[in-house]
KELO-617572 format. One record per residue (C-alpha): residue in three letters; x, y, z. Coordinates in steps of 0.001 Angstrom, whole numbers, plus 500000, padded with zeros to 6 digits. Layout:
! residues N
alaXYZ;...
//
This chain:
! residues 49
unk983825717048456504;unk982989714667459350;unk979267714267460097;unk979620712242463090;unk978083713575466398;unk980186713766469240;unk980393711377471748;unk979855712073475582;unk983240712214477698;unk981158710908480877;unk978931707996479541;unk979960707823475611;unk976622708208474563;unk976429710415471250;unk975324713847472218;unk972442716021470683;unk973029719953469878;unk970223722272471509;unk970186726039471442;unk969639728499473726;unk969505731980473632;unk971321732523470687;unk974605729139471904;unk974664725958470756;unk975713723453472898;unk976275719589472745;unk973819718181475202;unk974055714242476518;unk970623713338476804;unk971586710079479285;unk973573711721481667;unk972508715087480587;unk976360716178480528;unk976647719498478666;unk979750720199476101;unk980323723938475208;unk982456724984472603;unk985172727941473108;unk983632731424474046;unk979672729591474416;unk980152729780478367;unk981048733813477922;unk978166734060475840;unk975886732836478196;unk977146734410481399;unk976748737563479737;unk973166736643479057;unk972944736093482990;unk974037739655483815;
//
């Protein structure tokens, strides 16, 4: 299994995973770019409604 982080698309900084609500999400703490996984952005607009 790989145990590297992922890597910011934007800036290439390595990203940090924060939850909220219930979704984790990759989180870029230099540019503050967010990375959601398939079916997180669903999850939290359905929070929203």
């Amino acid at each position: 299994m790989d145990s590297k982080k992922p890597r910011c698309p934007k800036c290439s900084t390595e990203m940090s995973k924060i939850t909220r609500h219930g979704v984790t999400i990759d989180k870029c703490m230099k540019c503050k770019g967010l990375w959601l996984d398939k079916g997180e952005m669903e999850k939290l607009l359905k929070l929203g409604k």
